[in-house]
C-alpha positions as CSV (number, residue, x, y, z in Angstrom):
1,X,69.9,127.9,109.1
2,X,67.0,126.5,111.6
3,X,65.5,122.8,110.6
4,X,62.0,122.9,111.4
5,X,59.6,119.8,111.2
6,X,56.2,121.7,110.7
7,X,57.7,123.5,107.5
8,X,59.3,120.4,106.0
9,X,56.1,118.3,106.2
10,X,52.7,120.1,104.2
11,X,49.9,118.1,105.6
12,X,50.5,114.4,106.9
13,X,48.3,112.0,106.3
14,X,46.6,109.4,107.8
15,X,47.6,105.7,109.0
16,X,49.8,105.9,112.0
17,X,49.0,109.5,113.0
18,X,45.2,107.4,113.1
19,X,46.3,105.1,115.0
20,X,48.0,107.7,117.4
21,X,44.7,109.7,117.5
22,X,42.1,106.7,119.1
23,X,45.3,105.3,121.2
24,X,45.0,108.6,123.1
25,X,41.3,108.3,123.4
26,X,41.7,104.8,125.3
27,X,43.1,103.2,128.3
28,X,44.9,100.7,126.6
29,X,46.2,103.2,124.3
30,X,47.8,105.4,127.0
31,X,49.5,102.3,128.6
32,X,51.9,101.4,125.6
33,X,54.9,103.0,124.6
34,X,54.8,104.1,121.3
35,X,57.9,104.2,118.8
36,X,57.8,106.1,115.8
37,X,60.4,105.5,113.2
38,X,60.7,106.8,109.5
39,X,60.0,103.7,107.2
40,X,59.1,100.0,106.9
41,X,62.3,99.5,106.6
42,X,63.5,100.8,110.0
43,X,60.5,98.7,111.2
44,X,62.1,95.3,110.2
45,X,65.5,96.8,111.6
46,X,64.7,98.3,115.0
47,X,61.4,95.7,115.5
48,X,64.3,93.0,116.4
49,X,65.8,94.7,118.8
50,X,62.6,96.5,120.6
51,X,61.0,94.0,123.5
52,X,59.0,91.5,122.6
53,X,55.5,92.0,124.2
54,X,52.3,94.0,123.5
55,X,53.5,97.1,125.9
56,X,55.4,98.8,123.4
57,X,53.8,99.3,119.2
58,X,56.6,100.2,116.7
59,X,55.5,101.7,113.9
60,X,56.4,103.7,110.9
61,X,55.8,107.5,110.8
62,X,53.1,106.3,107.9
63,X,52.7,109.7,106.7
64,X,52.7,110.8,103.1
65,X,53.0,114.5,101.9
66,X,50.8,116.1,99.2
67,X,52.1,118.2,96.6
68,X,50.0,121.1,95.0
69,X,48.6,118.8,92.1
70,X,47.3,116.5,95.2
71,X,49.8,113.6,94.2
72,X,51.1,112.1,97.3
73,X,54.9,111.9,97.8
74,X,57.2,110.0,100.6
75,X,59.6,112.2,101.9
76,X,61.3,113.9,104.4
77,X,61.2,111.3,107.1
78,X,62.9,112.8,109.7
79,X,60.2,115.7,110.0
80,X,57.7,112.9,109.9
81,X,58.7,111.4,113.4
82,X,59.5,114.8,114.8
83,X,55.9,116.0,114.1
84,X,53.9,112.8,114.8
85,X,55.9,112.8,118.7
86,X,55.4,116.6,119.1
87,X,51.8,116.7,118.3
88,X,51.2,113.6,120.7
89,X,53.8,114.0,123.8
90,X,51.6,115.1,125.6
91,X,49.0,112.6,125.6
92,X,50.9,109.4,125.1
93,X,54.2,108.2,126.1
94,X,56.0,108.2,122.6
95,X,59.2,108.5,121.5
96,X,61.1,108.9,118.0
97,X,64.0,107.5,116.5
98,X,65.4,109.1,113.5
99,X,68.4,109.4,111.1
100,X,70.8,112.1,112.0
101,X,70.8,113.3,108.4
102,X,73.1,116.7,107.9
103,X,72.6,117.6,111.6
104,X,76.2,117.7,112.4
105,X,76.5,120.3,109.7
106,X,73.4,122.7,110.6
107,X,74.2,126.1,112.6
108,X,70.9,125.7,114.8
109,X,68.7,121.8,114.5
110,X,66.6,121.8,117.2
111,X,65.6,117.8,117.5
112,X,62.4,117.4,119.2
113,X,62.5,116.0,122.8
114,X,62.2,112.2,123.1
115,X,63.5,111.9,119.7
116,X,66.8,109.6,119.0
117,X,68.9,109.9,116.2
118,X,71.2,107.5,114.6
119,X,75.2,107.5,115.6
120,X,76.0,108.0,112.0
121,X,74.1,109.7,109.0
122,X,71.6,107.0,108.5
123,X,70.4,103.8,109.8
124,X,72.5,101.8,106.6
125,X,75.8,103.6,107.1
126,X,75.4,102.9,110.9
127,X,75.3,99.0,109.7
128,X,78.3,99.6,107.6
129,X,80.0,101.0,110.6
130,X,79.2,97.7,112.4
131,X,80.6,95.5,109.7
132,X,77.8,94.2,108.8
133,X,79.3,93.8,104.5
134,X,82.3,92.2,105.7
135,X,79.6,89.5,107.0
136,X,78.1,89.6,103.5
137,X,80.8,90.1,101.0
138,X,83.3,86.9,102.3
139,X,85.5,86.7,99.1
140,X,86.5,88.8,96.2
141,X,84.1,89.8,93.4
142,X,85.6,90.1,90.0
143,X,89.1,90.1,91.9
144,X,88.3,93.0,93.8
145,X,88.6,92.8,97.9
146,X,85.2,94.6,99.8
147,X,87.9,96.8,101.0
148,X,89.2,98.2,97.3
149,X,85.5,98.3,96.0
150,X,84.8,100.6,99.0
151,X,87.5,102.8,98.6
152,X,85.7,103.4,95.1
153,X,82.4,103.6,96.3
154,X,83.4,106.2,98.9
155,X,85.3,108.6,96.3
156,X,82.4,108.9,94.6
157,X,79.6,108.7,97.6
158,X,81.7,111.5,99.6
159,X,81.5,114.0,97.0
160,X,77.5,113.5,96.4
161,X,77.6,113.7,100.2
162,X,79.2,117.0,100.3
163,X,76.7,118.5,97.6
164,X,73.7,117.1,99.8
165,X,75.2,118.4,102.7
166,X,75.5,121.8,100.7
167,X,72.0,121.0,99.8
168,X,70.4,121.3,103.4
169,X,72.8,123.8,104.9
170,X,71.8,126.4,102.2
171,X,68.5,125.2,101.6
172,X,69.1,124.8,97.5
173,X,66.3,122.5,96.8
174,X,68.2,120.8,94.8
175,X,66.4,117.8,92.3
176,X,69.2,115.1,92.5
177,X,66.5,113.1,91.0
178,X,66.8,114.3,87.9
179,X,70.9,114.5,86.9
180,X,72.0,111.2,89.3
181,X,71.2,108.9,86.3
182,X,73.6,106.0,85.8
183,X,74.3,106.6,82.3
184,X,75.7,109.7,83.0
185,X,78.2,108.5,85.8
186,X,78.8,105.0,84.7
187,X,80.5,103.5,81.8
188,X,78.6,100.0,81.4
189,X,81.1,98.6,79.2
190,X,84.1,98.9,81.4
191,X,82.1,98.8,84.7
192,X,83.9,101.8,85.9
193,X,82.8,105.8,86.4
194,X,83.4,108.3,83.5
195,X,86.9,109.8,83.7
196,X,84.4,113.3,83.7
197,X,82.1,112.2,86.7
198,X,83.2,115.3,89.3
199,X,82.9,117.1,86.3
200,X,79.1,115.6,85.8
201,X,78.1,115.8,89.1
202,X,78.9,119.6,89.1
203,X,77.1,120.8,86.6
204,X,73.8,119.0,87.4
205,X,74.2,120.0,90.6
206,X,74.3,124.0,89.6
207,X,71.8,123.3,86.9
208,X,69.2,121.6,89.0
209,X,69.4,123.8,92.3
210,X,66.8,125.7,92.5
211,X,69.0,128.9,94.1
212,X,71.9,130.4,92.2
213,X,74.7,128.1,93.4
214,X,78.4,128.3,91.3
215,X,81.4,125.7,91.4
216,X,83.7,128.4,93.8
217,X,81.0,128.7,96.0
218,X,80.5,124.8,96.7
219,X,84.4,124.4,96.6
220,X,84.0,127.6,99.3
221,X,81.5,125.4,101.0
222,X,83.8,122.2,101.4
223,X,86.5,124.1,102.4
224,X,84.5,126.3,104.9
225,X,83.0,123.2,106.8
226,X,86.1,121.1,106.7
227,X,84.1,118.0,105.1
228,X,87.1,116.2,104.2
229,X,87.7,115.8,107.8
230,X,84.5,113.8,108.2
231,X,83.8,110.3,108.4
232,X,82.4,109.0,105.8
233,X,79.9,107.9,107.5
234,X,78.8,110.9,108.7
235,X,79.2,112.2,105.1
236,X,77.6,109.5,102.7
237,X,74.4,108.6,102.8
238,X,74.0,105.4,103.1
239,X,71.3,104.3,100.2
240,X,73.6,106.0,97.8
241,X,77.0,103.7,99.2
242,X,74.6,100.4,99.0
243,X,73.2,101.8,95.7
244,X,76.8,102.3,94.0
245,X,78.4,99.0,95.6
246,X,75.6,97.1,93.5
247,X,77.0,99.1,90.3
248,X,80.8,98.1,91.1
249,X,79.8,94.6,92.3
250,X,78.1,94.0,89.1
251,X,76.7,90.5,89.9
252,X,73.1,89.6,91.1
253,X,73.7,88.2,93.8
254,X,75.2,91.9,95.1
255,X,72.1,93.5,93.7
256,X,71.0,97.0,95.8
257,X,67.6,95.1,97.0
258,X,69.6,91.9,98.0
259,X,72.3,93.9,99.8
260,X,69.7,95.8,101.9
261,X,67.8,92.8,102.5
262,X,71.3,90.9,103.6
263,X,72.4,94.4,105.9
264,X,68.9,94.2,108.0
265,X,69.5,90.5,108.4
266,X,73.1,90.8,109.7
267,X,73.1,93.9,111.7
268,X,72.7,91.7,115.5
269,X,71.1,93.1,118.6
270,X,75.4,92.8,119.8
271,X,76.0,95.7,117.0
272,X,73.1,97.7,118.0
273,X,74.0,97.7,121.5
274,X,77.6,99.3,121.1
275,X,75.8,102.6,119.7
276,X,75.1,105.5,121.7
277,X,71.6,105.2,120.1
278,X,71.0,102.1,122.5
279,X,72.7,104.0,125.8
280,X,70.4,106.8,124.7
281,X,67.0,104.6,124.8
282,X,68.4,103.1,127.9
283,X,69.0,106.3,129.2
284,X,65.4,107.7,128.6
285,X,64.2,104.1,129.8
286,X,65.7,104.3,133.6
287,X,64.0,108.0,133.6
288,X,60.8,107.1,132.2
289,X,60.7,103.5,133.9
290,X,59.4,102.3,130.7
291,X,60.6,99.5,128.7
292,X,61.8,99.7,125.1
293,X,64.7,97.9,123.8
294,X,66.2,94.4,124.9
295,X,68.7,94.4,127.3
């Protein structure tokens, strides 16, 4: 199955693709390098490491989608970038940077040129890769080493990541939303998973895909796509790992907002720079003979 950007995203609207729109129209517009990336928070990540004077704007993709009831809804990022730096290539010098999603795992994904995408499946997991929680976590919580906790965290994070990888492959439309409750995965008197929580995941996951999907057919899929071959972090998505490490850390201080805020502190322009991401923009910067990133 093809990815397209123009068919994931239904009408985009307004702030950065505003901005985009009068920077073409001026002189001073059309001298800056423009970076699109998909949130705020990529902003606070990547705004570190890109160079620090008024020739290059970073800026989110700033886009929201519109539903048939007219309620605006955040999704879809990647197809947010992709769009914004196809409609404007040709009149500005921009570029993209995105997460690499469920690329790996698509027959045909035709990324847009000038668009990056993350060495791993998101920006977070490609902070786990770097360490970065090894630089946060510095002792055992509740006598458990970062290390055990992990292993946890990943048992359950790689399953999820093989149903959303089933999810995009064969376009399920699939409302995790509404089954990936933590009562239903997470006893809170034991501070442990259910004994049943495969057994959970697999019926909300039939029950809330929009397609006919049945428990062979994903066990078909894993087998099919070799998934447990993959790194984890090509195969967890990284919101969910940080999101589930708050659950097994169970102490404030190892909250899911405080353990994003920490990662986006630690992750260093030395991590950044040992990804193929960076050799990528510094790549397209020796043919472009434009500036982006710090040296």
């Amino acid at each position: 199955m093809a990815i397209d950007a123009r068919s994931a995203v239904s009408r985009i609207d307004y702030y950065t693709q505003g901005l985009l729109e009068a920077a073409k129209n001026s002189d001073l517009g059309r001298e800056k390098t423009w970076v699109i990336v998909e949130s705020d928070d990529d902003c606070e990540v990547y705004g570190k490491f890109v160079v620090d004077d008024d020739s290059v704007k970073l800026r989110d993709s700033g886009c929201k989608e519109t539903d048939k009831a007219g309620k605006d809804r955040i999704r879809k990022g990647w197809a947010r970038v992709e769009r914004l730096v196809a409609d404007y290539c040709s009149s500005l010098t921009i570029i993209g940077i995105r997460d690499k999603d469920y690329t790996t795992f698509v027959d045909i994904c035709n990324v847009t040129p000038n668009v990056f995408v993350t060495d791993c499946r998101d920006l977070e997991m490609m902070m786990i890769q770097a360490g970065v929680l090894q630089r946060i976590v510095l002792s055992p919580v509740r006598g458990r080493d970062l290390s055990d906790i992990l292993a946890t965290v990943y048992e359950y994070t790689r399953f999820l990541g093989y149903m959303r990888i089933m999810n995009d492959v064969c376009d399920l439309s699939c409302k995790f939303h509404s089954f990936l409750k933590r009562s239903l995965l997470w006893d809170q008197t034991s501070h442990s998973y259910h004994p049943d929580w495969k057994k959970a995941l697999i019926a909300g996951f039939l029950e809330y895909s929009e397609k006919d999907v049945t428990a062979r057919q994903f066990d078909d899929f894993v087998a099919k796509y070799y998934l447990n071959t993959f790194s984890e972090y090509d195969v967890c998505r990284g919101h969910d790992v940080v999101n589930h490490l708050s659950w097994n850390m169970v102490d404030n201080k190892y909250s899911q907002r405080n353990l994003t805020k920490r990662m986006k502190e630690e992750y260093s322009l030395g991590d950044f720079q040992r990804t193929s991401l960076y050799a990528e923009l510094r790549d397209w910067e020796r043919r472009s003979g434009r500036k982006v990133v710090e040296p």
